[in-house]
C-alpha positions as CSV (number, residue, x, y, z in Angstrom):
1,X,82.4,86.7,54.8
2,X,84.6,89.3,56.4
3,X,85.5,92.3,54.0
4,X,86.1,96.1,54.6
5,X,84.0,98.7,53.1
6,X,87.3,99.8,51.2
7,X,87.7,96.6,49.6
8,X,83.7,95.8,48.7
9,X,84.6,99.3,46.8
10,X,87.4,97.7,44.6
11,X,85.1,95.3,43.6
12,X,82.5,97.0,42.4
13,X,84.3,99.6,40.5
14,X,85.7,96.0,38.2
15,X,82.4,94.3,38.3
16,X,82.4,94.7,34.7
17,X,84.8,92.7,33.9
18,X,85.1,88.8,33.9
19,X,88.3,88.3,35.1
20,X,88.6,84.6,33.6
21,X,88.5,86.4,29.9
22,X,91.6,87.9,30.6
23,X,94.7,85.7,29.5
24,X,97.5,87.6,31.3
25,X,98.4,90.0,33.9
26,X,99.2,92.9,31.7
27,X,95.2,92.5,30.2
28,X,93.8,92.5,33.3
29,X,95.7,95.3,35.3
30,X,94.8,97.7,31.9
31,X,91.4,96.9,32.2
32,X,91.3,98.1,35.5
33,X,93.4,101.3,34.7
34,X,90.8,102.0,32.8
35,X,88.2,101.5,35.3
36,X,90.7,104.0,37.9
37,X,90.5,106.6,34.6
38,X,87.3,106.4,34.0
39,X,85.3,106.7,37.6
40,X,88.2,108.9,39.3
41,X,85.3,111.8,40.1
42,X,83.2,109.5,41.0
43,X,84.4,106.4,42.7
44,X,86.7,107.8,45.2
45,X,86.9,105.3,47.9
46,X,88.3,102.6,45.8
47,X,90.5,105.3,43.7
48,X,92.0,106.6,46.7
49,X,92.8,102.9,48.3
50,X,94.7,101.9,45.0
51,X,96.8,105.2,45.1
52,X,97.7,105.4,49.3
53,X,98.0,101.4,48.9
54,X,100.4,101.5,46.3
55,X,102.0,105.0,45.1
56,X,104.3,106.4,47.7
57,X,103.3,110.0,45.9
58,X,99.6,109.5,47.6
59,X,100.9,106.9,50.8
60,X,99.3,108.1,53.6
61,X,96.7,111.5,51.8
62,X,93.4,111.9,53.4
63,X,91.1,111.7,50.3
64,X,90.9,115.3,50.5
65,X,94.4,115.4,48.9
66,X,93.8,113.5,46.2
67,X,93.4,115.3,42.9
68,X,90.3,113.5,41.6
69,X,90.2,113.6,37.6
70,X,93.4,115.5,37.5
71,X,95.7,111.8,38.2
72,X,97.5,110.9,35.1
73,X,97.1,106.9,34.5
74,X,100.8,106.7,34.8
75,X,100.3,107.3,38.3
76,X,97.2,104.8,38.2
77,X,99.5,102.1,36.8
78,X,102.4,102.8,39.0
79,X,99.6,102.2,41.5
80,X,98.2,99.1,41.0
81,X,100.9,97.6,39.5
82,X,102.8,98.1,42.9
83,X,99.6,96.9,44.8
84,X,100.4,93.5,43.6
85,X,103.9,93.1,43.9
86,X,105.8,94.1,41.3
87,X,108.2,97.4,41.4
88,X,106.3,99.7,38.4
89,X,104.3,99.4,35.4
90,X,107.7,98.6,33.1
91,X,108.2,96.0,35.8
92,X,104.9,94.3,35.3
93,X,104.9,94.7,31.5
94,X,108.7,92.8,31.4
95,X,107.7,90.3,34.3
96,X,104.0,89.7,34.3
97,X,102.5,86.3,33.7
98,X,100.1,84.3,32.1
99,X,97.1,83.1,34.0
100,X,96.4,79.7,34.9
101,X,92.5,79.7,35.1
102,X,92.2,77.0,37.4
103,X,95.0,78.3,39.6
104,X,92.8,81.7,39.8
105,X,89.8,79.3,40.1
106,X,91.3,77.6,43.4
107,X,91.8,80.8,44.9
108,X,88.3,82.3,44.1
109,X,87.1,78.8,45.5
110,X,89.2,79.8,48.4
111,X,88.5,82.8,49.4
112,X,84.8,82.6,49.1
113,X,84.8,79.0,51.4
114,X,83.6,77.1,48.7
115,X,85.6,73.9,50.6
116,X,83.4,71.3,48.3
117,X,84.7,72.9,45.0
118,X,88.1,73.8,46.0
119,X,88.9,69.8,47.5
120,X,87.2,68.6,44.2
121,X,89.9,70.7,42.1
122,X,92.8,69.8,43.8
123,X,91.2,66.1,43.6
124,X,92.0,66.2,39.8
125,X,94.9,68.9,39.8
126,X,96.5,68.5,43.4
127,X,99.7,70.2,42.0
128,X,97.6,73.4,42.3
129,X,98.1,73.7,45.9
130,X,102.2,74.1,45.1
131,X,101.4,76.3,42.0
132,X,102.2,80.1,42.7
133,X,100.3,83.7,41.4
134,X,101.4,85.4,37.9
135,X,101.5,88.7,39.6
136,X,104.7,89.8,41.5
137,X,103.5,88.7,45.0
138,X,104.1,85.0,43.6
139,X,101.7,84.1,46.1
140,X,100.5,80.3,46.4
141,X,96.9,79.4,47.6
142,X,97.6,78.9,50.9
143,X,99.4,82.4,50.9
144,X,95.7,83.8,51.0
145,X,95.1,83.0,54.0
146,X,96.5,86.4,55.6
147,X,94.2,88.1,53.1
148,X,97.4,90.6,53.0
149,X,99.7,91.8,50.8
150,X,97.7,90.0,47.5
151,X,95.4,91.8,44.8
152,X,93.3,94.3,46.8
153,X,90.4,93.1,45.9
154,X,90.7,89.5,46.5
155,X,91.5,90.8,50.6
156,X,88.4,88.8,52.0
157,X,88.1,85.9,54.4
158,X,85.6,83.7,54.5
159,X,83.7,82.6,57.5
160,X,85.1,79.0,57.6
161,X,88.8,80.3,57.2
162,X,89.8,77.0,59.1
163,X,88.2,74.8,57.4
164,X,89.5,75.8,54.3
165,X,93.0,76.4,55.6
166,X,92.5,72.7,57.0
167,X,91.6,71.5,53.1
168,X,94.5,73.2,51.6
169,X,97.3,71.5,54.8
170,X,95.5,68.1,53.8
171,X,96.4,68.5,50.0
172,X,99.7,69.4,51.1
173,X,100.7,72.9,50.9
174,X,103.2,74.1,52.5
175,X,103.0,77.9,54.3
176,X,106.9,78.0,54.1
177,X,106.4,78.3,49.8
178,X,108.2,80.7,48.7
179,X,106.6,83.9,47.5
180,X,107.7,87.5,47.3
181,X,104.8,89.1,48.8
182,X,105.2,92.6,50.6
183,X,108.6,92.3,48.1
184,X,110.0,89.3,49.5
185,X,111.2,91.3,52.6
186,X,108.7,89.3,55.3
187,X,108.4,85.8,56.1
188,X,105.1,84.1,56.1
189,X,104.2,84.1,59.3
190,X,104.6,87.6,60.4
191,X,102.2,88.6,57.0
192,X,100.1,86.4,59.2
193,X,100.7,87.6,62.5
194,X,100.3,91.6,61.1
195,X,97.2,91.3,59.2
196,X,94.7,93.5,59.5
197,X,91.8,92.0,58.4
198,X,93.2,88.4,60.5
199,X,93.8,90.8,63.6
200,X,90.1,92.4,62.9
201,X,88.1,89.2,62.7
202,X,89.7,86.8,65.3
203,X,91.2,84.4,63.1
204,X,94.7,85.0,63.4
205,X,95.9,82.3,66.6
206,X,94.4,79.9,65.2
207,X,95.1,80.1,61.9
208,X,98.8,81.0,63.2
209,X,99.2,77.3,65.3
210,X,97.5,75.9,62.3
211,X,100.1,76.8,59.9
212,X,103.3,77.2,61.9
């Protein structure tokens, strides 16, 4: 599994929660508001990559900048809600779905490389693979791949990338799906081409001729 320190950060500080209890968007993203509130003095690695990720206020601040236990949780939603596409809190609260749990399933499946599991799903639901993400990315399956430009802390790849990339092309996916990632203003292929994590592990020419 290939994953940044920043990232194995995010997910500890929502360990806590099973995401699968959560029934839509707005649930979830309050949960981890909380979690943000709650461990700002103490948790700053993953506090700091929600707020330079996805408040323009904190774009860019050494963590030294950051005013630990003194950021409002409007700023904390603003944050995360931005992280995962959607323009601010209001925006998500008007706009944010419901969860499909075996949509969110195929992608854990996914992202983990759990190939077996994930070709067994779409066996019985192969309209997953054209399904798309309740958050504002509107991301589909295959859309993980670039491990960019989704929910922070689902930005892993797994170690057999192609393979699973392979899986998702032979249940029919399509890498041209629309999707609104990075705010709709990138095509697929250069989210590809400029992730960092892709870049960083070695994955992205093949996974590039693969998929376009």
């Amino acid at each position: 599994m290939h994953i940044t320190d920043q990232i194995r950060a995010v997910q500890r500080l929502h360990q806590r929660h099973n995401t699968a209890s959560f029934t839509s968007v707005k649930d979830l993203l309050s949960a981890y508001v909380d979690d943000l509130m709650e461990n700002q003095l103490s948790q700053f690695i993953p506090v700091a990559t929600y707020l330079n990720d996805g408040h323009p206020k904190y774009s860019g601040q050494a963590t030294h900048n950051i005013p630990f236990g003194e950021v409002p949780r409007s700023e904390f939603e603003h944050a995360i809600a931005r992280t995962v596409g959607f323009i601010s809190w209001v925006d998500m609260e008007e706009n944010g779905g419901i969860f499909n749990p075996d949509f969110e399933l195929a992608v854990d499946y996914f992202i983990n490389g759990k190939k077996q599991k994930l070709n067994n799903l779409l066996e019985n639901q192969p309209e997953l693979v054209f399904a798309c993400s309740p958050y504002g990315h509107q991301a589909g399956i295959i859309h993980y791949v670039a491990a960019h430009g989704i929910e922070i802390w689902r930005q892993q790849i797994p170690d057999n990338l192609t393979e699973m990339t392979e899986l998702l092309l032979e249940k029919g996916a399509l890498p041209r799906q629309a999707n609104r990632i990075l705010g709709g203003k990138k095509d697929f292929r250069s989210i590809v081409e400029t992730s960092p994590l892709l870049n960083r592990v070695g994955f992205k020419q093949d996974i590039t001729e693969m998929l376009f």
